[in-house]
Biopython code that builds the backbone (N, CA, C, O; Angstrom):
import numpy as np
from Bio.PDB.StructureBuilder import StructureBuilder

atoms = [
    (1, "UNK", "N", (-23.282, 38.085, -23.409)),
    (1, "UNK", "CA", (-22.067, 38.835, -23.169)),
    (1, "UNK", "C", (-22.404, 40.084, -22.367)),
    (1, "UNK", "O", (-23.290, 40.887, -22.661)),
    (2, "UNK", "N", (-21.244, 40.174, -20.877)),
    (2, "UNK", "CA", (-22.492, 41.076, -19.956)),
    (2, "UNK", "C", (-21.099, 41.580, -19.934)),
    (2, "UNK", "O", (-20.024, 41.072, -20.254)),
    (3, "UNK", "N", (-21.555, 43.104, -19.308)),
    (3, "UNK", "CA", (-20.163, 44.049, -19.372)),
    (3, "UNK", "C", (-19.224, 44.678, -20.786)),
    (3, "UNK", "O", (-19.750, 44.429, -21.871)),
    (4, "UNK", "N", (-18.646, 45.018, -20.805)),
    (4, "UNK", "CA", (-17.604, 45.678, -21.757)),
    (4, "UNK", "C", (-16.722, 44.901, -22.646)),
    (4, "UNK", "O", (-15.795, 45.458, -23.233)),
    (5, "UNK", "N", (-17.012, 43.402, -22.799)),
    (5, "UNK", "CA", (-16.442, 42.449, -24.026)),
    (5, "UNK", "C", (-16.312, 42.732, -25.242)),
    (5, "UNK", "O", (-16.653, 43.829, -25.684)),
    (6, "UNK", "N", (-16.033, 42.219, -25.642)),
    (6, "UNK", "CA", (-15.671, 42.379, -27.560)),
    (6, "UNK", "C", (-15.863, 40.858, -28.311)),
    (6, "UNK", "O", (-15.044, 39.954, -28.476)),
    (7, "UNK", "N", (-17.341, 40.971, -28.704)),
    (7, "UNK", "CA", (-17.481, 39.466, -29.875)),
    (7, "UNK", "C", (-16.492, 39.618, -30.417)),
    (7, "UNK", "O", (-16.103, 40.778, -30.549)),
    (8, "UNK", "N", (-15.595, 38.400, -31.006)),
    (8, "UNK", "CA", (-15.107, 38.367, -31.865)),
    (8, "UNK", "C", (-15.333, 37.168, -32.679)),
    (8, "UNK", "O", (-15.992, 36.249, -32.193)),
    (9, "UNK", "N", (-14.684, 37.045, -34.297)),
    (9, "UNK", "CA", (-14.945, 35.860, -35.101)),
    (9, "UNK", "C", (-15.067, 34.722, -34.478)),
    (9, "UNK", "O", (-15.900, 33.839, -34.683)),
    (10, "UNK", "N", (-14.230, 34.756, -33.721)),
    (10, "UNK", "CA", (-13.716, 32.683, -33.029)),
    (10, "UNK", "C", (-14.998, 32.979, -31.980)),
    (10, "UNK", "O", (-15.630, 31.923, -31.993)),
    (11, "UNK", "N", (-15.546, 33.735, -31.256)),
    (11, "UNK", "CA", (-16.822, 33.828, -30.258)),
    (11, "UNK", "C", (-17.790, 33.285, -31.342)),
    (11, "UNK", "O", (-18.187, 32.145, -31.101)),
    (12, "UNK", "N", (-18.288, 33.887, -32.560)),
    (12, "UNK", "CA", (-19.295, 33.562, -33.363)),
    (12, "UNK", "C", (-19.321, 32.131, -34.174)),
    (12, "UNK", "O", (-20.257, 31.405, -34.507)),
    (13, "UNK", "N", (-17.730, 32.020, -34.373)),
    (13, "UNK", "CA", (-18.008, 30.539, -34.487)),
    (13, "UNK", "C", (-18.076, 29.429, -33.809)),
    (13, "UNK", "O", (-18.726, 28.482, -34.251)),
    (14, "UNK", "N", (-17.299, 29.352, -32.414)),
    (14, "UNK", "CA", (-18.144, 29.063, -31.219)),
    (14, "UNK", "C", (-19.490, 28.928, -31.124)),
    (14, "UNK", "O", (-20.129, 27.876, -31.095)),
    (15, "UNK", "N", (-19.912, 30.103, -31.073)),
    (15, "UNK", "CA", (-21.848, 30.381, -31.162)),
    (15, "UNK", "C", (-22.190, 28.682, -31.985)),
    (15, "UNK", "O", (-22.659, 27.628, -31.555)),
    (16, "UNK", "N", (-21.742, 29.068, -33.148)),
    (16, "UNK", "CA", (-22.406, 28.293, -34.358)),
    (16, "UNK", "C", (-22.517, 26.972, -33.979)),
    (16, "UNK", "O", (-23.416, 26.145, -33.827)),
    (17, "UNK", "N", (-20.757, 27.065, -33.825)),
    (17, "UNK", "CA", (-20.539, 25.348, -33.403)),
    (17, "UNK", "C", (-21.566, 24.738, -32.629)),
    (17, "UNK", "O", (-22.161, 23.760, -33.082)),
    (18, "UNK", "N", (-21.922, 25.355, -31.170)),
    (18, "UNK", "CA", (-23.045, 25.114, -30.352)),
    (18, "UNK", "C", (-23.920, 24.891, -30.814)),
    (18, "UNK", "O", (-24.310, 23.727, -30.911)),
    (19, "UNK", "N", (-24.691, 26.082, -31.365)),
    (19, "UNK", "CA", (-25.667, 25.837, -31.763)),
    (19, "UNK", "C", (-26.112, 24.568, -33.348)),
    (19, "UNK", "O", (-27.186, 23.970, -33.402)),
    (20, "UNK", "N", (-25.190, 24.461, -34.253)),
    (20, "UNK", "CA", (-25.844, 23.728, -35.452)),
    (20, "UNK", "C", (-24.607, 22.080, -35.216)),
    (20, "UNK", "O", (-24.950, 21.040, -35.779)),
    (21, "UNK", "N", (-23.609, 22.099, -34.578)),
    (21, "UNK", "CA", (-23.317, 21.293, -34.687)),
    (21, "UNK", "C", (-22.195, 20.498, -35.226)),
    (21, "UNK", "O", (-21.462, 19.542, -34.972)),
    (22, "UNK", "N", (-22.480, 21.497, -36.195)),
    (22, "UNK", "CA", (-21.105, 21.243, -37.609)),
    (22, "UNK", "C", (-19.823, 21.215, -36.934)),
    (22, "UNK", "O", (-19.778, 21.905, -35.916)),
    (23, "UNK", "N", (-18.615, 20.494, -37.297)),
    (23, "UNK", "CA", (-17.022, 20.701, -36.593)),
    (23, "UNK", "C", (-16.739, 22.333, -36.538)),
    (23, "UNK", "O", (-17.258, 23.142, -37.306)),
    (24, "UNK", "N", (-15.941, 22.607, -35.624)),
    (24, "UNK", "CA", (-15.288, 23.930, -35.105)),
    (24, "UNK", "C", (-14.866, 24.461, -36.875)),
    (24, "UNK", "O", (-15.423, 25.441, -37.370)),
    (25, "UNK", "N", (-13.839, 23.646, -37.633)),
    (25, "UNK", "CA", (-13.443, 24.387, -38.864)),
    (25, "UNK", "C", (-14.386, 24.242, -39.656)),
    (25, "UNK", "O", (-13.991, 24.601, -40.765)),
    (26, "UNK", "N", (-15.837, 23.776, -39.705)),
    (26, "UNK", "CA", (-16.543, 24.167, -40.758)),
    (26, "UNK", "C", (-17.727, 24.993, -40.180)),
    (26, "UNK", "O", (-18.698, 25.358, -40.843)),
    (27, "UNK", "N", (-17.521, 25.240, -38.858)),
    (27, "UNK", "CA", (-18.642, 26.217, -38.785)),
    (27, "UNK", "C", (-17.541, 28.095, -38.885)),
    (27, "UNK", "O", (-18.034, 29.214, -39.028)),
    (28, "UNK", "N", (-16.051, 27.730, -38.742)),
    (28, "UNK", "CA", (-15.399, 28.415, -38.918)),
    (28, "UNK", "C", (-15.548, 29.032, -40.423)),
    (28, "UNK", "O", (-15.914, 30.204, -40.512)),
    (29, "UNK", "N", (-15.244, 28.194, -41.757)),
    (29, "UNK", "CA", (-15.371, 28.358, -42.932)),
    (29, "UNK", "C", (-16.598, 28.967, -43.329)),
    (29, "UNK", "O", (-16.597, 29.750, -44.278)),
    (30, "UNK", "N", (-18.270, 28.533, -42.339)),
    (30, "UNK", "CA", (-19.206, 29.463, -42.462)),
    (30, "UNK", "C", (-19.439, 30.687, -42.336)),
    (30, "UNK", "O", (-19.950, 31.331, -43.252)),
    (31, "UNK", "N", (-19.064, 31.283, -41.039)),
    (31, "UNK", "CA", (-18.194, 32.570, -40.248)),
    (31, "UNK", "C", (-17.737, 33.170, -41.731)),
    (31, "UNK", "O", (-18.517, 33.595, -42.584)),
    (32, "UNK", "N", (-16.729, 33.125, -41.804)),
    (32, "UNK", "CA", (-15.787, 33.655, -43.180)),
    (32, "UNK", "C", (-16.466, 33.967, -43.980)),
    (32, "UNK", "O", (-16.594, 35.173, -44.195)),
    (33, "UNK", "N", (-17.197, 32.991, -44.770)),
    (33, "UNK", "CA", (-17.704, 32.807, -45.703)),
    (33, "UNK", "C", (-18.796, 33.829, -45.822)),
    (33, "UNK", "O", (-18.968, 34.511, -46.832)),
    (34, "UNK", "N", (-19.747, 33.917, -44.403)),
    (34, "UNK", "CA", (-20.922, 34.994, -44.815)),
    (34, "UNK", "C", (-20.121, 35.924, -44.570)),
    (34, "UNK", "O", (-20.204, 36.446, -45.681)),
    (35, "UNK", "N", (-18.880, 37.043, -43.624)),
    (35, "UNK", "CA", (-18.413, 38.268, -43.548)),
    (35, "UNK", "C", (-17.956, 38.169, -44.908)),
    (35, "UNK", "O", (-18.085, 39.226, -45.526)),
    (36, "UNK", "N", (-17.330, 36.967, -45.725)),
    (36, "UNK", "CA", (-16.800, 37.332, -47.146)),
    (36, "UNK", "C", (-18.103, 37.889, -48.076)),
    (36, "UNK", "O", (-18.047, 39.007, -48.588)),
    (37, "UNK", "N", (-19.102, 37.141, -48.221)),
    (37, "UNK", "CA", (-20.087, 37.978, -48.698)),
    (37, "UNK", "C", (-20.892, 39.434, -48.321)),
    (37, "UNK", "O", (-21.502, 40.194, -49.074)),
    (38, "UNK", "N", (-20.754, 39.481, -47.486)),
    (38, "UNK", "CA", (-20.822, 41.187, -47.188)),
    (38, "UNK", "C", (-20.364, 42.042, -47.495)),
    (38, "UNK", "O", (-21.018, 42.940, -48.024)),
    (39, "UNK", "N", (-18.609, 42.163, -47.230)),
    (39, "UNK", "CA", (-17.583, 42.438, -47.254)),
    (39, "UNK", "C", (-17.381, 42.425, -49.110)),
    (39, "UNK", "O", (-16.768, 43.419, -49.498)),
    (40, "UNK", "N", (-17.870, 41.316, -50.395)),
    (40, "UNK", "CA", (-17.900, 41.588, -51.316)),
    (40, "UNK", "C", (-18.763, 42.425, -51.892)),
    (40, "UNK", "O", (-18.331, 43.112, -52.818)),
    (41, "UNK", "N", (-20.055, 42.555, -51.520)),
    (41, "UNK", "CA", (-21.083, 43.130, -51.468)),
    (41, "UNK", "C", (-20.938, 44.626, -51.545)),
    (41, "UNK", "O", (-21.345, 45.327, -52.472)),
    (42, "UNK", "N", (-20.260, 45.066, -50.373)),
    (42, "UNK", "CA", (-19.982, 46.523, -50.155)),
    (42, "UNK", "C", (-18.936, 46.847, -50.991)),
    (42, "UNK", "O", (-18.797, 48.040, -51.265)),
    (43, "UNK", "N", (-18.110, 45.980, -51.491)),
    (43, "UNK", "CA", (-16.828, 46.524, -52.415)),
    (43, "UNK", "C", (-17.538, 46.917, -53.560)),
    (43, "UNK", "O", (-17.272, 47.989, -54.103)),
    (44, "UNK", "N", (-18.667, 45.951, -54.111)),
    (44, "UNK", "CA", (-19.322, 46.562, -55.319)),
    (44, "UNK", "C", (-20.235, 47.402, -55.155)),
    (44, "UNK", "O", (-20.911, 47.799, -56.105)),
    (45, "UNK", "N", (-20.371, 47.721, -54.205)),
    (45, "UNK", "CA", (-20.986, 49.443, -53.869)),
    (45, "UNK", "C", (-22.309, 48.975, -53.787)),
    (45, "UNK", "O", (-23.088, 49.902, -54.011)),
    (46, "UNK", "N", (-23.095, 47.504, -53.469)),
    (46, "UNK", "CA", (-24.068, 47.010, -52.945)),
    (46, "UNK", "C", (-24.443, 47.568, -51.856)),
    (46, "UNK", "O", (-23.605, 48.172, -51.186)),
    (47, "UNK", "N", (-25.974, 47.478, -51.381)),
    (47, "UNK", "CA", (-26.096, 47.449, -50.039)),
    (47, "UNK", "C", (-26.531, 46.378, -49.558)),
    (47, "UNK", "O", (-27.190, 45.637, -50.288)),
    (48, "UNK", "N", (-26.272, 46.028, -48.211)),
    (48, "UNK", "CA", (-26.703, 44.800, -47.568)),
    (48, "UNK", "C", (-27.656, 44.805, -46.089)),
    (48, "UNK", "O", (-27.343, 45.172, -44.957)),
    (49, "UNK", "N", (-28.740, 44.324, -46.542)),
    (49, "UNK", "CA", (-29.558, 44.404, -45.833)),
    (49, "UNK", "C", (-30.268, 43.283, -44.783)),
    (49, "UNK", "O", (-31.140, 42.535, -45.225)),
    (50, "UNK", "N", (-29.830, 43.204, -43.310)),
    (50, "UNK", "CA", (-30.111, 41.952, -42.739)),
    (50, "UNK", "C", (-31.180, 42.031, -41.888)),
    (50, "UNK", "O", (-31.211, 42.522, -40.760)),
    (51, "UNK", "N", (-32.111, 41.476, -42.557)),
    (51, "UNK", "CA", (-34.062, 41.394, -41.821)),
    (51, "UNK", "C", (-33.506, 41.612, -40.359)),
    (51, "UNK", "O", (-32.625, 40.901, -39.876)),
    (52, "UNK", "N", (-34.009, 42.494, -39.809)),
    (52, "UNK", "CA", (-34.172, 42.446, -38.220)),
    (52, "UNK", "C", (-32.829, 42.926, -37.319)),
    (52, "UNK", "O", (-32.720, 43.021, -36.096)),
    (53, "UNK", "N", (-31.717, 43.228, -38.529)),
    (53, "UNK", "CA", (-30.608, 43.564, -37.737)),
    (53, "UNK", "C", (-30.268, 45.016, -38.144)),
    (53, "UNK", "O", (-30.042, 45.952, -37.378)),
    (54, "UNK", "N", (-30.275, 45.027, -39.582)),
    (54, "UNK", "CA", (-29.916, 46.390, -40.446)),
    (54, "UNK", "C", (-29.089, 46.662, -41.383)),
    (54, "UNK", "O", (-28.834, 45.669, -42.064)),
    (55, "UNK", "N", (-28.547, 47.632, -41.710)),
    (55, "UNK", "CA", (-28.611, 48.175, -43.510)),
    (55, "UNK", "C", (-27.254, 48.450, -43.345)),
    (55, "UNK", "O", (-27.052, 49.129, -42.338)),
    (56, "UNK", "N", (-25.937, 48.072, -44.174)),
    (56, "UNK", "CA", (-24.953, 48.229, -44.695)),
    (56, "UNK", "C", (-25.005, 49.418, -45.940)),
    (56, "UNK", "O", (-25.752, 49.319, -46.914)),
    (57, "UNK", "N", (-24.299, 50.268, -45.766)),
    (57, "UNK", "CA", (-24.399, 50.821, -47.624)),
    (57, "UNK", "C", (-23.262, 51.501, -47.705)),
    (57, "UNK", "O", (-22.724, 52.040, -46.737)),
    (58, "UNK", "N", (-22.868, 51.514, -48.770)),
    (58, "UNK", "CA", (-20.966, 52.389, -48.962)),
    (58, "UNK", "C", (-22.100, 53.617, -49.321)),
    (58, "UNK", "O", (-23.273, 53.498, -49.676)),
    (59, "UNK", "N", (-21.229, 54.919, -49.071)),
    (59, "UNK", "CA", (-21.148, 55.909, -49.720)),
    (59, "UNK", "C", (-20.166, 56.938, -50.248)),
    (59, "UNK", "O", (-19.039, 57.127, -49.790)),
    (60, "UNK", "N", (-20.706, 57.560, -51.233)),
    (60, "UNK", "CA", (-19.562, 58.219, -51.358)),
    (60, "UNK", "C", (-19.356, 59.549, -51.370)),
    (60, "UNK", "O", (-19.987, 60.287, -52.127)),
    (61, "UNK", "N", (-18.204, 60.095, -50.299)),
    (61, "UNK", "CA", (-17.896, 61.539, -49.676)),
    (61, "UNK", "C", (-17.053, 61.677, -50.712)),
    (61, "UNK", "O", (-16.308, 60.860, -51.252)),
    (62, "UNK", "N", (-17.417, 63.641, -51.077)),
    (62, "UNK", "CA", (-17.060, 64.015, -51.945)),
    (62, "UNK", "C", (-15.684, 64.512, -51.265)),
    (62, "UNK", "O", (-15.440, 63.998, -50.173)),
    (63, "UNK", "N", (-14.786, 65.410, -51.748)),
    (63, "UNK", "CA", (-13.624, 65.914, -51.701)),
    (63, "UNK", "C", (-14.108, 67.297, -51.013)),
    (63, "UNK", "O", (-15.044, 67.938, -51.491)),
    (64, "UNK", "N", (-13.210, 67.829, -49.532)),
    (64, "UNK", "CA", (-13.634, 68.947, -49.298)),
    (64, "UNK", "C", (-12.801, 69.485, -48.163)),
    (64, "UNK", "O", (-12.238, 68.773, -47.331)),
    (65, "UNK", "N", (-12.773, 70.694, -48.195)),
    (65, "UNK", "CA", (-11.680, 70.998, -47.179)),
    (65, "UNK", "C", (-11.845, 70.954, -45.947)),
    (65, "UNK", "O", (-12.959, 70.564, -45.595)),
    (66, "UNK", "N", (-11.107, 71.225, -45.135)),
    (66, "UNK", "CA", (-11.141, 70.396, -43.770)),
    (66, "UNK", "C", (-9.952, 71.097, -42.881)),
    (66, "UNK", "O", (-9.184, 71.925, -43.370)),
    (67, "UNK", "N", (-9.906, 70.738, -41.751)),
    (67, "UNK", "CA", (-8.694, 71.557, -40.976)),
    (67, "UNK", "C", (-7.624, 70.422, -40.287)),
    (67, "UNK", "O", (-8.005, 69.255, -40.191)),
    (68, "UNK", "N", (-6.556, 70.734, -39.913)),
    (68, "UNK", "CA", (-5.779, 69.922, -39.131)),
    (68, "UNK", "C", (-6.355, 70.223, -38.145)),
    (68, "UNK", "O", (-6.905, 71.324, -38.157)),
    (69, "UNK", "N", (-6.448, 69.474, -37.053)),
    (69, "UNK", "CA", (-6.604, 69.739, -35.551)),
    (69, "UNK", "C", (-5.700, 69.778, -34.540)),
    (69, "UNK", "O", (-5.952, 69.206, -33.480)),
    (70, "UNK", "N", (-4.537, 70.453, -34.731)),
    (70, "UNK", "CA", (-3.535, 70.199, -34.445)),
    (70, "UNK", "C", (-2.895, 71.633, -34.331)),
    (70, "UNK", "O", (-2.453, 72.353, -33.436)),
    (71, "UNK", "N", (-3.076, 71.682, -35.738)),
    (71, "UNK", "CA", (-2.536, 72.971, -36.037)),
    (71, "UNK", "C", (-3.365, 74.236, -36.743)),
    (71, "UNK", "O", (-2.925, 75.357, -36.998)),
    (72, "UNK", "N", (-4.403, 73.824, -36.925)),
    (72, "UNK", "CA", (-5.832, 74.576, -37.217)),
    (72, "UNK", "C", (-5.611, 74.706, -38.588)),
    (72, "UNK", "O", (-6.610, 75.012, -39.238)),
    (73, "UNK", "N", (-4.058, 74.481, -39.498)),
    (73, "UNK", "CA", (-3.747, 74.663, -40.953)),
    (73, "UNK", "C", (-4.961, 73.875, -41.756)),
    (73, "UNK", "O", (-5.234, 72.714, -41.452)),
    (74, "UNK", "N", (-5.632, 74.540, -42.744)),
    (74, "UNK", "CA", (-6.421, 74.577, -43.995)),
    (74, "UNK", "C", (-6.139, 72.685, -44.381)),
    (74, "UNK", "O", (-5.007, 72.270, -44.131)),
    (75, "UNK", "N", (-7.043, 71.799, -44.887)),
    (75, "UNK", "CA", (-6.161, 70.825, -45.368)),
    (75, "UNK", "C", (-7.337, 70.188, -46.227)),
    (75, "UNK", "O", (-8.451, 69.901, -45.789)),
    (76, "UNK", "N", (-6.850, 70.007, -47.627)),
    (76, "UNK", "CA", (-7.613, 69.103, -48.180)),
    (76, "UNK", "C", (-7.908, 67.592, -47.970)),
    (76, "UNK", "O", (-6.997, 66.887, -47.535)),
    (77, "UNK", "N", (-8.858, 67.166, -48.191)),
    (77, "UNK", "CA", (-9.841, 66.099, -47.767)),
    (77, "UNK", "C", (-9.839, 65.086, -48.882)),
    (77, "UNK", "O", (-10.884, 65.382, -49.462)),
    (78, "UNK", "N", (-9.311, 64.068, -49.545)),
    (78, "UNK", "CA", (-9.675, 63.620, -50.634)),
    (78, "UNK", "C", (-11.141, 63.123, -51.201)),
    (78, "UNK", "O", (-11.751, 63.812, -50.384)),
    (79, "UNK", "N", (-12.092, 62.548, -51.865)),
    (79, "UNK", "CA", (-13.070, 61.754, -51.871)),
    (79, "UNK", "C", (-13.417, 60.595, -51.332)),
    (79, "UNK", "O", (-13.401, 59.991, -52.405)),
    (80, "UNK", "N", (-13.683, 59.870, -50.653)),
    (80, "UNK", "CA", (-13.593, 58.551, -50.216)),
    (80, "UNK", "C", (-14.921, 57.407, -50.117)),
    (80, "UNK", "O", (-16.011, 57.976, -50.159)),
    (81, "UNK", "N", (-14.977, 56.229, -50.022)),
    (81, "UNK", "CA", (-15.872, 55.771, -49.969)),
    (81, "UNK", "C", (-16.084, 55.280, -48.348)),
    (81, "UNK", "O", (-15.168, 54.709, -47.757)),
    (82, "UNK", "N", (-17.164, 55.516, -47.812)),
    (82, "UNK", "CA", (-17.595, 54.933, -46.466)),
    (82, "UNK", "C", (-18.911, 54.018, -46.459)),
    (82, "UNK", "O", (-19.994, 54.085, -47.039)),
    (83, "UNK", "N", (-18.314, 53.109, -45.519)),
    (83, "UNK", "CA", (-19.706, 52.123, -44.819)),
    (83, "UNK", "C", (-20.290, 53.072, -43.498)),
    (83, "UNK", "O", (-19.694, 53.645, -42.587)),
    (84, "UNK", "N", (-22.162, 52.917, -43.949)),
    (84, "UNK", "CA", (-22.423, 53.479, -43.164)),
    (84, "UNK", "C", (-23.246, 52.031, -42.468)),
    (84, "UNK", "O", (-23.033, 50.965, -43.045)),
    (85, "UNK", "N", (-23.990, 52.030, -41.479)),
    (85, "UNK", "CA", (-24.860, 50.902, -40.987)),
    (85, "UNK", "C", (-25.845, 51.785, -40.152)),
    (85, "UNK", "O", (-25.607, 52.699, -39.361)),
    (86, "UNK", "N", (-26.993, 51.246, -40.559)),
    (86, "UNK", "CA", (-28.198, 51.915, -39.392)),
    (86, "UNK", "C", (-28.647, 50.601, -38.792)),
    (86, "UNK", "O", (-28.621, 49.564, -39.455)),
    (87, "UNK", "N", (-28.949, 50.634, -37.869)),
    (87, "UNK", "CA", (-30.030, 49.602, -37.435)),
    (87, "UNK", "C", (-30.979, 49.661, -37.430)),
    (87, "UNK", "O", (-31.514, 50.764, -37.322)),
    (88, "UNK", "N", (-31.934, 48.161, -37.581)),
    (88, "UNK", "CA", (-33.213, 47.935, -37.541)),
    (88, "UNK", "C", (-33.916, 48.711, -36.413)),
    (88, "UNK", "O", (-33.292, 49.384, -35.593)),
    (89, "UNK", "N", (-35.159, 48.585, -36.421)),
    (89, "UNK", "CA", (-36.052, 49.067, -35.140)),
    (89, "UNK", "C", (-36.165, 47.777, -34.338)),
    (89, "UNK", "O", (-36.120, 47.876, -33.112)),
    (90, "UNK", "N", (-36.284, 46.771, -34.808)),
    (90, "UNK", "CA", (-36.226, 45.612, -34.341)),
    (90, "UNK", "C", (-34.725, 45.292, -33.162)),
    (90, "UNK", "O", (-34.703, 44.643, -32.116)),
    (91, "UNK", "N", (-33.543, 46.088, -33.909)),
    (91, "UNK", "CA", (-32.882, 45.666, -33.044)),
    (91, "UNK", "C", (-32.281, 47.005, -31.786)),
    (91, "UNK", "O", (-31.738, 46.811, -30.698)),
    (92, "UNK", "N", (-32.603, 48.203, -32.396)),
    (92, "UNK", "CA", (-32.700, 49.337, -31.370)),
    (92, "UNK", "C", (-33.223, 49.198, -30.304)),
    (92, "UNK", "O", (-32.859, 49.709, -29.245)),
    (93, "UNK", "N", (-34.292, 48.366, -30.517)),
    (93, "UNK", "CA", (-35.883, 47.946, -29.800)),
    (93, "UNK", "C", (-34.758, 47.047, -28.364)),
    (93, "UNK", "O", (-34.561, 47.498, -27.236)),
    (94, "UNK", "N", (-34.312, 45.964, -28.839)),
    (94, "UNK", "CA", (-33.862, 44.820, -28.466)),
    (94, "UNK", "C", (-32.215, 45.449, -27.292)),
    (94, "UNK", "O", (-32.024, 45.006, -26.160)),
    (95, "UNK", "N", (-31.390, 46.384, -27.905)),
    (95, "UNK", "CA", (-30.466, 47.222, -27.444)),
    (95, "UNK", "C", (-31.058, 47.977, -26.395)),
    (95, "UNK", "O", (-30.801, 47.875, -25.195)),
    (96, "UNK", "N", (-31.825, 48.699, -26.909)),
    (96, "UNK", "CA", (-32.095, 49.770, -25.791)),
    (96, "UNK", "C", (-32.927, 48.854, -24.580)),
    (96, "UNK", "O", (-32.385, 49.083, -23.499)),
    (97, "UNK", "N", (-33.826, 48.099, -24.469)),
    (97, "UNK", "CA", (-34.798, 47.037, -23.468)),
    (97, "UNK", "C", (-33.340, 46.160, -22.239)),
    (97, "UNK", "O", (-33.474, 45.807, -21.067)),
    (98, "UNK", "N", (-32.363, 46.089, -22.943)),
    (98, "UNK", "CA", (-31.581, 45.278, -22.680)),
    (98, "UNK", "C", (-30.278, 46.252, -21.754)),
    (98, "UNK", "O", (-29.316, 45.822, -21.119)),
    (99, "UNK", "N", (-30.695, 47.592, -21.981)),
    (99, "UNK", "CA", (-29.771, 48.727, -21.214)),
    (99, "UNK", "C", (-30.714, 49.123, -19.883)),
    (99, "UNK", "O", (-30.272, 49.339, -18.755)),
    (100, "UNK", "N", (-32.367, 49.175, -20.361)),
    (100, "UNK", "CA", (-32.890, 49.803, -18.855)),
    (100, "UNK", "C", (-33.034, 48.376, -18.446)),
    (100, "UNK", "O", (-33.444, 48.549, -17.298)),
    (101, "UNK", "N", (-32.992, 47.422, -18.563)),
    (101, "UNK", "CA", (-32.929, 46.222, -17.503)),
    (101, "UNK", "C", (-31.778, 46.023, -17.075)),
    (101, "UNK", "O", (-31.738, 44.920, -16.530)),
    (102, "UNK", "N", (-30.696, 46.608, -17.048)),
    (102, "UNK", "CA", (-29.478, 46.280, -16.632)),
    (102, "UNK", "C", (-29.600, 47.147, -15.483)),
    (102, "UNK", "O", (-28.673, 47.239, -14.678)),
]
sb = StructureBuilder()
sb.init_structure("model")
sb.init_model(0)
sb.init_chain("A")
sb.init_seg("    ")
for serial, (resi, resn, name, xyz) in enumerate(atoms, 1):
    if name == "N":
        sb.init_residue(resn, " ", resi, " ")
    sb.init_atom(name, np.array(xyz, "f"), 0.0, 1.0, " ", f" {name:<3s}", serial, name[0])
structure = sb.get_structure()
């Protein structure tokens, strides 16, 4: 994917299809199936960690004040939980090699 595209699900199951074979709706149901396990993963405040790609982890931001940007007015912040993701070195490695050859 060269230029400014956007993978999306039906691209990756595509991918799959190609590559393993399986019919379009069951490499579809695979697709699903692993973002569903991730996606459960992080709800239970798991982290998920994919060899060679990188680290999923919720965290959790405390409550704190904050400003409108708008109107510069004072504004509270509630607590919230966030996904953070770092990447591997493996795949920084692979990103960045793939920008000075362009």
């Amino acid at each position: 994917m060269a230029g400014h595209q956007t993978l999306t699900r039906a691209d990756l199951c595509e991918a799959v299809h190609e590559e393993v074979g399986l019919s379009r709706q069951e490499c579809s149901g695979l697709v699903e199936r692993t973002l569903d396990l991730i996606v459960d993963s992080l709800e239970q405040g798991e982290t998920v960690k994919l060899s060679g790609f990188g680290v999923f982890q919720v965290r959790e931001k405390r409550a704190r004040m904050g400003r409108n940007p708008k109107t510069g007015e004072p504004a509270a912040i509630n607590p919230r939980r966030v996904i953070s993701f770092r990447a591997s070195q493996i795949m920084k490695s692979r990103v960045h090699d793939a920008v000075v050859e362009t």
